[in-house]
VEXDREN-2710 file (C-alpha; in Angstrom, 1 decimal):
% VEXDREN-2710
k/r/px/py/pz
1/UNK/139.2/67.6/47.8
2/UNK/139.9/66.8/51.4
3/UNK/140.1/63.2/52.9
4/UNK/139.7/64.7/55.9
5/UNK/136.4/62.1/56.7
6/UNK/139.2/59.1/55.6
7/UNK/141.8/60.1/58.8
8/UNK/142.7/57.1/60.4
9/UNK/142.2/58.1/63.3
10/UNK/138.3/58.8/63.0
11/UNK/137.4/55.5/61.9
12/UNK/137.4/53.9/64.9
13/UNK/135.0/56.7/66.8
14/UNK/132.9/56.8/63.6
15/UNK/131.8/53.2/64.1
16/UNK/129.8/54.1/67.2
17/UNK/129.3/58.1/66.7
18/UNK/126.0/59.1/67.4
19/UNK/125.6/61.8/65.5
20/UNK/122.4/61.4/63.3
21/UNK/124.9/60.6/59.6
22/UNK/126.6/57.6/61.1
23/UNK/123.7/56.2/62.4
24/UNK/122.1/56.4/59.4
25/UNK/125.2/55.1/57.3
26/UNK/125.3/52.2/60.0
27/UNK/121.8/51.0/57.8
28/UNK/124.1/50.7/55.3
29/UNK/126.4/48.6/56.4
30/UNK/124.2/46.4/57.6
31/UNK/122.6/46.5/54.4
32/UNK/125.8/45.2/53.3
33/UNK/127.8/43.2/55.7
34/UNK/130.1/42.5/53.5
35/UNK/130.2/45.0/51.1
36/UNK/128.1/45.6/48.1
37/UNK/128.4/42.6/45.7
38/UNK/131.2/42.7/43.0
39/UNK/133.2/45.7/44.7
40/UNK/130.1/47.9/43.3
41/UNK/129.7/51.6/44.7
42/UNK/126.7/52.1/47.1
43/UNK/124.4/54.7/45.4
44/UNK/123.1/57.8/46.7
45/UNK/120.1/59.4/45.4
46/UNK/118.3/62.6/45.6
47/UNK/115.0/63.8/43.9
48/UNK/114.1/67.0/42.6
49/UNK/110.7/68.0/41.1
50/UNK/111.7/71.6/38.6
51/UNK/107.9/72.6/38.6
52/UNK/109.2/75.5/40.8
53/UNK/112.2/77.5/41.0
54/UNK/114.6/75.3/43.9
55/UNK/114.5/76.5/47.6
56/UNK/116.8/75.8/50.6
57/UNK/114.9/72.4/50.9
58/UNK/116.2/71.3/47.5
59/UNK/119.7/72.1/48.8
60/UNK/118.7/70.4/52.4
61/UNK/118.7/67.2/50.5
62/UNK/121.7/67.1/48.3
63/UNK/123.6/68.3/51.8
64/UNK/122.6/65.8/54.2
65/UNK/122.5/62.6/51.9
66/UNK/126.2/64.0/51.5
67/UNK/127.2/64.0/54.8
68/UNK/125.5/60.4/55.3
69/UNK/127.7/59.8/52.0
70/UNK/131.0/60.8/53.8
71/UNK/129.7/58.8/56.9
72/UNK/129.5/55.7/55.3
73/UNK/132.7/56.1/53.4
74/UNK/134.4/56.7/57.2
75/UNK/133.2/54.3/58.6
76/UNK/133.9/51.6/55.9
77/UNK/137.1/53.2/55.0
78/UNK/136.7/54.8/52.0
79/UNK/134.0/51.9/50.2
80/UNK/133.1/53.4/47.3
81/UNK/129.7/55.7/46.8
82/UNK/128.4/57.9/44.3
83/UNK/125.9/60.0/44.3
84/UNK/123.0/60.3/41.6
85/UNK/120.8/64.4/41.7
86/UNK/117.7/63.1/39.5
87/UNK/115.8/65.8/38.5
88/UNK/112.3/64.8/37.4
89/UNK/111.5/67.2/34.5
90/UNK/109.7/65.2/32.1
91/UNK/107.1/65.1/34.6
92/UNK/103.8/67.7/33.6
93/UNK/103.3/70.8/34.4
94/UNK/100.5/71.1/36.7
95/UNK/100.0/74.6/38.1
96/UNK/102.1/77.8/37.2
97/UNK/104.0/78.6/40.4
98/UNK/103.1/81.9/42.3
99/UNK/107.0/83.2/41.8
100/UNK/107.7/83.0/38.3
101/UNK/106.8/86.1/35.9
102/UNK/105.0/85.6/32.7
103/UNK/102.4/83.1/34.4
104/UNK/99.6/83.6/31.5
105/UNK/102.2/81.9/29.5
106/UNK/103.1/78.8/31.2
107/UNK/99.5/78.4/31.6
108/UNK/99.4/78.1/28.1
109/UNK/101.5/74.8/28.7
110/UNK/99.7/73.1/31.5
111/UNK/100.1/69.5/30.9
112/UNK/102.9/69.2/29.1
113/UNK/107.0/68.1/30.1
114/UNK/108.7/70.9/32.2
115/UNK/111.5/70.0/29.5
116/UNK/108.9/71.2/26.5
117/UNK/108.2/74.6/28.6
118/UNK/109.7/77.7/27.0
119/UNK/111.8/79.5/30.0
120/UNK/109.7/82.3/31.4
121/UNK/112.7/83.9/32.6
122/UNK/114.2/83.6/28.7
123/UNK/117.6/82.4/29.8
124/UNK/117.4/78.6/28.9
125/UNK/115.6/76.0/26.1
126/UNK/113.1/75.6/28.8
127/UNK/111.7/76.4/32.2
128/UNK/112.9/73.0/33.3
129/UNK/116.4/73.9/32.1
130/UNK/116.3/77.1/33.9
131/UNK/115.5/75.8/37.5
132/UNK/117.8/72.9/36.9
133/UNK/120.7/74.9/36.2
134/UNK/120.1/77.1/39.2
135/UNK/119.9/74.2/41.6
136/UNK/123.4/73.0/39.8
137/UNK/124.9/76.4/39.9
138/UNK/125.0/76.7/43.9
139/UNK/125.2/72.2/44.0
140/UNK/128.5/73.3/42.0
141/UNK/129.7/76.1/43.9
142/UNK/128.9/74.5/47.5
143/UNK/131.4/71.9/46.0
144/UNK/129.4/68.9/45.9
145/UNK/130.2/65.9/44.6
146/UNK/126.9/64.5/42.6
147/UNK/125.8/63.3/39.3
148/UNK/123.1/65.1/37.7
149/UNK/120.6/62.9/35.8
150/UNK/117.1/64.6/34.1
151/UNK/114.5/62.5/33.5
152/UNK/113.8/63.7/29.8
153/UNK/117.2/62.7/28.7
154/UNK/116.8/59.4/30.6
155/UNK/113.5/58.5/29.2
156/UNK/114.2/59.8/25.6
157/UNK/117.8/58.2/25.2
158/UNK/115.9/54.8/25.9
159/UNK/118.0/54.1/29.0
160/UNK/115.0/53.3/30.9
161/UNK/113.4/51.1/28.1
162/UNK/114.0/48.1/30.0
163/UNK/112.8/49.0/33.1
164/UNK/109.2/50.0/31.4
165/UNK/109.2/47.0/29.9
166/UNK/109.2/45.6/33.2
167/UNK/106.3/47.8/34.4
168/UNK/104.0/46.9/31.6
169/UNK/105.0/43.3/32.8
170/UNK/104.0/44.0/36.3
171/UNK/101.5/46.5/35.2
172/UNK/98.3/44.6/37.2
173/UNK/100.9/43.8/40.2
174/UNK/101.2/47.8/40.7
175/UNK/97.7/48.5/40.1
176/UNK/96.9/45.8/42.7
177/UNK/98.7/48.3/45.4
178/UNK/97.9/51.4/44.0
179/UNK/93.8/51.5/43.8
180/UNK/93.3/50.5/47.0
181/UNK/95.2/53.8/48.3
182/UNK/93.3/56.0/46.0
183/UNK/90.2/57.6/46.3
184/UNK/87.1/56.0/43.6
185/UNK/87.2/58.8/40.9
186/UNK/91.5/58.7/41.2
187/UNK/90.8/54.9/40.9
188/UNK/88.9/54.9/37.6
189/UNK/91.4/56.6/35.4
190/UNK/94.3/55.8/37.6
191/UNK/97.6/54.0/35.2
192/UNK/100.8/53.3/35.8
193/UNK/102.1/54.5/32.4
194/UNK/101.5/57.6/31.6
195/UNK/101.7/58.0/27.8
196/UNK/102.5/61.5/26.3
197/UNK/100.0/62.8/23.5
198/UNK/101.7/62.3/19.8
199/UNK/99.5/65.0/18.2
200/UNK/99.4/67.6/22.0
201/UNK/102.2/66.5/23.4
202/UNK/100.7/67.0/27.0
203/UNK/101.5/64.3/29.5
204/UNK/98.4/62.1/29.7
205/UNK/96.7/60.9/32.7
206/UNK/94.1/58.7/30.8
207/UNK/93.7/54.8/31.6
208/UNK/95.5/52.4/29.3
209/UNK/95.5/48.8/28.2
210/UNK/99.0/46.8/27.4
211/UNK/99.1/45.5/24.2
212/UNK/102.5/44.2/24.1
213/UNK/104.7/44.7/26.7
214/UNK/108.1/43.2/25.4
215/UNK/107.4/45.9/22.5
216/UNK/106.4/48.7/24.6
217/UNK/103.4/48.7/23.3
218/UNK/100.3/49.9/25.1
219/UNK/96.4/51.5/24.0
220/UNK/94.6/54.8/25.1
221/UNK/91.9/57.5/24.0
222/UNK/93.7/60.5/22.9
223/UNK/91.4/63.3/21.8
224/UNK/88.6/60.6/21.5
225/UNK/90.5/58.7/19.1
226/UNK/91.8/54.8/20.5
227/UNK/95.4/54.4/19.3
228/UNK/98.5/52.4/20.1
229/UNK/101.1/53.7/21.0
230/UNK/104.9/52.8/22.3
231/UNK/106.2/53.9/25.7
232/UNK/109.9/53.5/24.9
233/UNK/112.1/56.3/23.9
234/UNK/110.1/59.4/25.5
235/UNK/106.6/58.2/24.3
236/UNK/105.6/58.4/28.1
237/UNK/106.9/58.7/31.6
238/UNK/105.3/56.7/34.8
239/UNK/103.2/57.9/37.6
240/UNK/105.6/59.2/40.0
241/UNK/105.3/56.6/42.9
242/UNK/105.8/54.1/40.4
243/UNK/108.8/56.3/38.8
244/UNK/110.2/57.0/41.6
245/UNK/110.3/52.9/42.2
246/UNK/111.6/52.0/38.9
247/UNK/114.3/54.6/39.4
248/UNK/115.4/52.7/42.6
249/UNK/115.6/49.5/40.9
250/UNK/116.9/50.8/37.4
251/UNK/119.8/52.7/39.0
252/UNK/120.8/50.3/42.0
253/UNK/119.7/52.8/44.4
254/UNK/120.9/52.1/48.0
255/UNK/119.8/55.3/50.6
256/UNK/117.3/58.0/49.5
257/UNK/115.9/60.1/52.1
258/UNK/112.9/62.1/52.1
259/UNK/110.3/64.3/53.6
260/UNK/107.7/63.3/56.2
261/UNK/104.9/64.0/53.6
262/UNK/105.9/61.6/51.5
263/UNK/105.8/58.9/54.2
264/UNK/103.0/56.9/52.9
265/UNK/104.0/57.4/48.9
266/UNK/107.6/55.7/50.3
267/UNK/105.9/52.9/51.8
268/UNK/104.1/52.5/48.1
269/UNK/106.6/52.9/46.2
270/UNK/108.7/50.2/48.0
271/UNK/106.1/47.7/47.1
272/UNK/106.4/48.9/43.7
273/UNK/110.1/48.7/43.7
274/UNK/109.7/44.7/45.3
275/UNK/107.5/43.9/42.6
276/UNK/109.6/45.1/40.1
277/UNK/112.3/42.8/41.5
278/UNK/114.0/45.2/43.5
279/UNK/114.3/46.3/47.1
280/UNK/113.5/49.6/48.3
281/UNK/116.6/52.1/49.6
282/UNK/117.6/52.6/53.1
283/UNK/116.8/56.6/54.4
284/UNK/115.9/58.8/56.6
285/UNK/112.3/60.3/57.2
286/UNK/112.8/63.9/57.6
287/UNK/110.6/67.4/58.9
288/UNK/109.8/69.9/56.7
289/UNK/111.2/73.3/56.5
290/UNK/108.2/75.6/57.4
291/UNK/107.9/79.2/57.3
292/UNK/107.6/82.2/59.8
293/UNK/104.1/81.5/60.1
294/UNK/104.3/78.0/60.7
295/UNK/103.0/76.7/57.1
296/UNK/105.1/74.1/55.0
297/UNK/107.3/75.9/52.4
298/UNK/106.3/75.1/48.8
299/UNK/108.2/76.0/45.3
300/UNK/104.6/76.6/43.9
301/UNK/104.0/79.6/46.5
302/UNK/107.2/80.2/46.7
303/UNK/106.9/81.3/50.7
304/UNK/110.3/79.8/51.4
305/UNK/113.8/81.2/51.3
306/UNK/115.9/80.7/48.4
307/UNK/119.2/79.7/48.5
308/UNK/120.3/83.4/47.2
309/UNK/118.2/85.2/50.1
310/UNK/120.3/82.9/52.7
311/UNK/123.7/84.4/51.1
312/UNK/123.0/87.7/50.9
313/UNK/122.4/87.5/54.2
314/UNK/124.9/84.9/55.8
315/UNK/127.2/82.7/55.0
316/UNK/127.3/79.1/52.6
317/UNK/128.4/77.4/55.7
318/UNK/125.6/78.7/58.0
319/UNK/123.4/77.6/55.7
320/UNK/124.8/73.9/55.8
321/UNK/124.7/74.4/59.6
322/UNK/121.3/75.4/59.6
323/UNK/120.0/72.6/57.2
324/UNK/122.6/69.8/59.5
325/UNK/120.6/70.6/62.5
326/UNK/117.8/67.5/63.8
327/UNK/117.2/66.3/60.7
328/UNK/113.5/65.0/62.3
329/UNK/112.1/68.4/64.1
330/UNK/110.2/70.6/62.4
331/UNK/111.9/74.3/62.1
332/UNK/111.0/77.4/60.7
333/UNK/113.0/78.5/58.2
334/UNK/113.1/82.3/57.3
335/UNK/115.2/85.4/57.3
336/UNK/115.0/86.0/61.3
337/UNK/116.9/82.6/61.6
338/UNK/120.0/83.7/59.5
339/UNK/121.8/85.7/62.0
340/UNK/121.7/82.9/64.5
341/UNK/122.8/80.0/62.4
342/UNK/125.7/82.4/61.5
343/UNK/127.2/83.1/64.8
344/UNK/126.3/79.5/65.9
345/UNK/127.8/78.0/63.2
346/UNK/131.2/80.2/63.9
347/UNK/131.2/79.2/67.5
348/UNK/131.1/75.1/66.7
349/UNK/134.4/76.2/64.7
350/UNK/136.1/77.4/67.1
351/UNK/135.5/75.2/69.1
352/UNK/136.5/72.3/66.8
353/UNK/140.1/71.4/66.7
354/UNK/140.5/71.2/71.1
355/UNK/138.0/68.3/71.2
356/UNK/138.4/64.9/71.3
357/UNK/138.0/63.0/67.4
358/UNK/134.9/61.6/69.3
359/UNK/133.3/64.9/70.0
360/UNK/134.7/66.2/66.9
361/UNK/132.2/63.5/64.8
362/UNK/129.7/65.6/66.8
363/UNK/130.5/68.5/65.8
364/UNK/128.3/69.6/63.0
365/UNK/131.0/72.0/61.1
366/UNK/132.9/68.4/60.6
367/UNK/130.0/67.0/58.8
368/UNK/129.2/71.0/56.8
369/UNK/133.4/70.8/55.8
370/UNK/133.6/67.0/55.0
371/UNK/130.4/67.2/52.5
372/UNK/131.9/70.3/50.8
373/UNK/135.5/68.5/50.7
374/UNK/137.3/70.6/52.9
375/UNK/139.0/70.6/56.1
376/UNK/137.8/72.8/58.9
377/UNK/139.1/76.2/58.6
378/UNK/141.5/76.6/61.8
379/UNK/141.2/80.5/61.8
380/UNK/138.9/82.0/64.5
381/UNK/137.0/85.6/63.6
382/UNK/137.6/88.5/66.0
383/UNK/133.8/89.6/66.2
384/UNK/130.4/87.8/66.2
385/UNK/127.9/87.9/63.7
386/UNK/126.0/89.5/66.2
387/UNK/128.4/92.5/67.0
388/UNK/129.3/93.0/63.6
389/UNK/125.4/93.4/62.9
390/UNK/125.2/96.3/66.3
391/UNK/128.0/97.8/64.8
392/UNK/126.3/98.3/61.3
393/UNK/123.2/99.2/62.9
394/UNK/124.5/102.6/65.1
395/UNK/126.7/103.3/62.6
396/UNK/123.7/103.7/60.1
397/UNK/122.8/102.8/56.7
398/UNK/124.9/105.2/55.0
399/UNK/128.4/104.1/56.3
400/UNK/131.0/101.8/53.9
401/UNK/132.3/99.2/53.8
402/UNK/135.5/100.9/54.2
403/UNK/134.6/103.1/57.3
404/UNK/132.9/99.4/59.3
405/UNK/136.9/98.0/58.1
406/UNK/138.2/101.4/60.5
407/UNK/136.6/100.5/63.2
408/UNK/137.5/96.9/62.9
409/UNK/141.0/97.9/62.8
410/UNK/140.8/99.9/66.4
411/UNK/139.2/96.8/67.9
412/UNK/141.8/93.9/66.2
413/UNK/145.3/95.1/65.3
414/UNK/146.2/94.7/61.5
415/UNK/142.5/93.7/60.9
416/UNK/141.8/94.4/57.2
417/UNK/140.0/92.6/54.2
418/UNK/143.1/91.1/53.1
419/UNK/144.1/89.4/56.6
420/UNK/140.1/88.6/57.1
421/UNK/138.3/87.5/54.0
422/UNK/135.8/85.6/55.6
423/UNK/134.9/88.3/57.8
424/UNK/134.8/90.9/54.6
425/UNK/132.6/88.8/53.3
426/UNK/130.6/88.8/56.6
427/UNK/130.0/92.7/56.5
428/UNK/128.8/92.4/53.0
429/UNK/126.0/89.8/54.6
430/UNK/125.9/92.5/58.1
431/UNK/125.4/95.3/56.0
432/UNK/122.7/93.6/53.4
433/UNK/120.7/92.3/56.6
434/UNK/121.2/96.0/58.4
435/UNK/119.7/98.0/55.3
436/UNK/116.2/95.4/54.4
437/UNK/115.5/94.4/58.3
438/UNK/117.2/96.0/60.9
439/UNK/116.8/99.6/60.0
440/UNK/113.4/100.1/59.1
441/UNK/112.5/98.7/62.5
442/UNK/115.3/100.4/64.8
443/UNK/113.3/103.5/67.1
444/UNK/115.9/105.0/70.1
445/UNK/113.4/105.7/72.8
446/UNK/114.1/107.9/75.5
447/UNK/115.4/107.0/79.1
448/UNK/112.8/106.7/81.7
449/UNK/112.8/106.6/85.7
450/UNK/116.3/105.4/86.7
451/UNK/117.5/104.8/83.5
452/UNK/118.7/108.3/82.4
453/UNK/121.1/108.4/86.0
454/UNK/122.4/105.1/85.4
455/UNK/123.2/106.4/81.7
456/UNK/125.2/109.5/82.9
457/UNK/127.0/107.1/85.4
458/UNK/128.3/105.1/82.5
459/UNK/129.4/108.0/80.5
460/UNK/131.4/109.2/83.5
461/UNK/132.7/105.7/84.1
462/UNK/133.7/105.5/80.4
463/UNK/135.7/108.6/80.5
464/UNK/137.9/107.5/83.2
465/UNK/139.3/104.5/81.2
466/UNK/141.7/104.7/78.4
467/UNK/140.8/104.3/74.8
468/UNK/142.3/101.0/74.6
469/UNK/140.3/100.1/77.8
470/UNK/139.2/95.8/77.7
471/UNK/136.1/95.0/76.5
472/UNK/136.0/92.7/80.0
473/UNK/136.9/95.3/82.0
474/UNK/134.2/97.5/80.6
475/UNK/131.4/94.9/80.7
476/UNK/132.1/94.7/84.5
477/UNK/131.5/98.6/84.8
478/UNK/128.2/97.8/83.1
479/UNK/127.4/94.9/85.6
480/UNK/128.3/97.0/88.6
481/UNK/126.3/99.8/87.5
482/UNK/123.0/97.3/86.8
483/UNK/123.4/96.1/90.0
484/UNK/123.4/99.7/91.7
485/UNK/120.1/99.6/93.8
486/UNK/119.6/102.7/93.3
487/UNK/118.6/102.9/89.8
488/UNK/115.6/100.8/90.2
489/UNK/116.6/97.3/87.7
490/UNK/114.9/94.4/88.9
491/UNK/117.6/92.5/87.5
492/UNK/120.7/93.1/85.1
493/UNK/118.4/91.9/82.0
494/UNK/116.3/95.7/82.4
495/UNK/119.3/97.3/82.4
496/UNK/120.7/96.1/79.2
497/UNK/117.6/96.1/77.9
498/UNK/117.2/99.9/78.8
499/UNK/121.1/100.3/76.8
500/UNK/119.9/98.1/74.0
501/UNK/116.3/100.1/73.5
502/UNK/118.1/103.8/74.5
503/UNK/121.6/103.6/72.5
504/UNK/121.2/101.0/69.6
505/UNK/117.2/101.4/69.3
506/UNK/116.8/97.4/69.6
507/UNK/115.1/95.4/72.2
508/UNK/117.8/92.6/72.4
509/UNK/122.0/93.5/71.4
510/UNK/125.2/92.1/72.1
511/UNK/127.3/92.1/75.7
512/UNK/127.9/95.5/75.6
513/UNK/131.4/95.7/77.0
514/UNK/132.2/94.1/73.2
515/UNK/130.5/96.6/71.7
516/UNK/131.7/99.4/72.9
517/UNK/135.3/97.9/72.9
518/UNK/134.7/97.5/69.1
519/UNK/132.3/101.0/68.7
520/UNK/134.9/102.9/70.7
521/UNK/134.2/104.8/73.8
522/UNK/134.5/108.2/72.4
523/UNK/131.1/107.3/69.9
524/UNK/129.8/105.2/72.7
525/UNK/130.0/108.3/74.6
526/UNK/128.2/110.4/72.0
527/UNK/125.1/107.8/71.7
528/UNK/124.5/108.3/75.3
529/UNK/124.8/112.3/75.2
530/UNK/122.2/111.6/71.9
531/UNK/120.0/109.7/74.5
532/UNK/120.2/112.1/77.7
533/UNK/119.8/114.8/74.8
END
């Protein structure tokens, strides 16, 4: 694991950076002038809900409450930190996500812990186990350093023990700010404990009275018998607001952020957390993640990406890029985006080790590298995302992997897997995203008006330059010919347009003196005697 976030040399910029982790780690420190008492670590923590299988927006979270981690740690000089994943799967299940198969028999299970759910997908002890080993599977190989922490386990073990005893002792303080946020018939069966059934084992949401709260003890109906009952050791879990308080004061948490629709449960909850004797976190208030219609995404309808979609089609790091990106806008989040964040994130890299450590703080492949421990890869790739995608694309569904590395070796001397690996891992992604989106939708029309001339002009200008012609010195052939009055563009974006729709059969490509420097003009050649055809 790098240090890279510890360089001496960044600690001075990192005390007035302004990108959006330092500011937020600043809260931190001035949480703690001096230091948490007692030389204690300053704990992160982030909160998952396994009702559903985990999206990019699960990810999101671990991510940036890492790079506010590393951000407080750089500023302070290495402080200590840690950070605490709580999954909350003893919570019930309430309704059987759209994405899962064998619904009819979760729904036989409605009710109950998402720890006492068989798996539907018959891998794990239980549905929760499944979804929590999938979000630690990708937490693990992004390189993350977290604590995981399920609820069950928690609860059961009797680690929280003393923090319920609290809440039955502050049982009326919570109701006093819950009811009046709830709606009358919420309000009439509303409790802060919920117990779970001894004889159905469903997680109940049935008032109750406190019989003794240093013992645990409290009384409800339960299948229209009135019995008592202890809360301690996995005999109940709490009402999330009020769990999600207890956690904060239980564990010492310091910064959690969340999502802007949980605004007003984080205003709750800190009350909670104050009664209980505790003070509520520092964090950020982040946008959702919506979809390509504009909705938010939800693990229940499952109408977001998840985290394996992204990496078939792009890379871990664009991903981290993505998710790094104004933390507080809104942005829609689906397949279309990947390409972009791909190249983007490749051009922040390059750009990377020329600037300043003050720019460099800026920089969000700093903050992507630091929070998977790394340092910023120095290499540069020889093609975009972009172009490699083109290439794919006239070269057709059918060619390998092998034949796209030929072509790549014409274009960049000694270019090969071996001397490349990020980039052969790249045309995996290109040639994934080519075969489900780009080819079902790519149509060569024919040249119209001017278009065909200016077509047969290129193919002549092509032929006079040598095969190892610049891909500058063609793009300015292309520019001159745009510019030709005579074949009737309003402006240079018609005519690349016109190549884009006419050789590659897509209304937007790459700068085309690239792409035929990496196609080759001998096949560029033959796409426009296909077109003139």
């Amino acid at each position: 694991m790098t240090d890279l976030h510890l360089h001496p040399s960044l600690r001075e910029p990192a005390q007035t950076s302004k990108a959006w982790p330092f500011e937020e780690a600043r809260k931190l420190v001035k949480r703690y002038p001096e230091g948490k008492p007692g030389g204690e670590a300053i704990i992160f923590e982030t909160g998952y809900g396994p009702s559903g299988l985990p999206h990019i927006g699960t990810f999101n979270e671990v991510l940036r409450t890492t790079m506010v981690r590393r951000a407080y740690e750089a500023i302070t000089g290495g402080a200590p930190t840690r950070l605490v994943a709580f999954s909350d799967d003893m919570d019930g299940l309430r309704k059987v996500p759209d994405n899962v198969p064998n619904g009819d028999m979760l729904r036989e299970y409605l009710g109950k812990p998402l720890t006492a759910i068989p798996d539907p997908f018959g891998k794990y002890e239980s549905f929760a186990h499944h979804n929590n080993a999938m979000l630690r599977e990708f937490l693990d190989r992004f390189g993350f350093e977290y604590e995981f922490v399920s609820s069950t386990e928690r609860y059961k073990a009797g680690a929280f023990d003393d923090a319920l005893r609290n809440v039955l002792r502050h049982n009326q303080d919570i109701l006093d700010i819950m009811l009046p946020t709830l709606r009358a018939e919420r309000a009439a069966t509303y409790s802060p404990i919920l117990p779970v059934s001894p004889t159905s084992g469903i997680v109940l949401q049935v008032p109750v009275t406190v019989v003794d709260a240093d013992a645990g003890l409290v009384s409800f109906e339960d299948a229209g018998e009135t019995i008592t009952h202890s809360i301690l050791g996995g005999g109940a879990k709490l009402q999330w607001k009020v769990d999600w308080a207890m956690r904060w004061v239980a564990l010492g948490v310091d910064y959690e952020m969340y999502g802007k629709d949980l605004t007003d449960s984080g205003v709750q909850s800190g009350k909670i957390a104050k009664a209980l004797g505790g003070r509520k976190p520092e964090g950020l208030i982040y946008e959702m993640f919506l979809d390509e219609k504009g909705e938010k995404i939800s693990k229940s309808k499952g109408n977001g990406l998840s985290i394996e979609e992204w990496l078939s089609y792009g890379s871990e790091e664009s991903l981290a890029f993505f998710a790094f990106r104004e933390p507080k806008a809104a942005k829609q989040l689906h397949i279309g985006v990947v390409p972009k964040a791909v190249d983007e994130y490749l051009q922040m890299r390059g750009n990377y080790p020329a600037q300043d450590d003050d720019k460099k703080l800026g920089n969000p492949v700093h903050h992507v590298h630091v929070a998977r421990g790394q340092d910023v890869p120095a290499t540069e790739l020889p093609v975009t995302f972009g172009l490699l995608l083109n290439l794919v694309g006239v070269m057709g569904a059918d060619a390998s992997k092998d034949q796209i590395w030929r072509y790549l070796g014409q274009y960049v001397e000694g270019a090969n897997a071996a001397s490349y690996p990020e980039l052969d891992r790249l045309i995996d992604n290109a040639m994934a995203y080519n075969r489900d989106f780009v080819a079902p939708t790519l149509s060569r029309r024919k040249p119209q008006d001017g278009e065909g001339a200016a077509l047969q002009e290129l193919d002549a200008k092509l032929a006079a330059l040598p095969a190892d012609a610049s891909a500058d010195d063609i793009q300015n052939i292309v520019y001159e010919i745009g510019k030709n009055e005579a074949y009737g563009f309003e402006n240079l974006r018609d005519w690349f347009k016109a190549l884009y729709e006419t050789l590659l059969g897509s209304s937007a490509g790459p700068r085309m003196g690239s792409f035929i420097a990496l196609f080759g003009i001998d096949n560029t050649r033959r796409l426009i005697a296909e077109a003139l055809a």
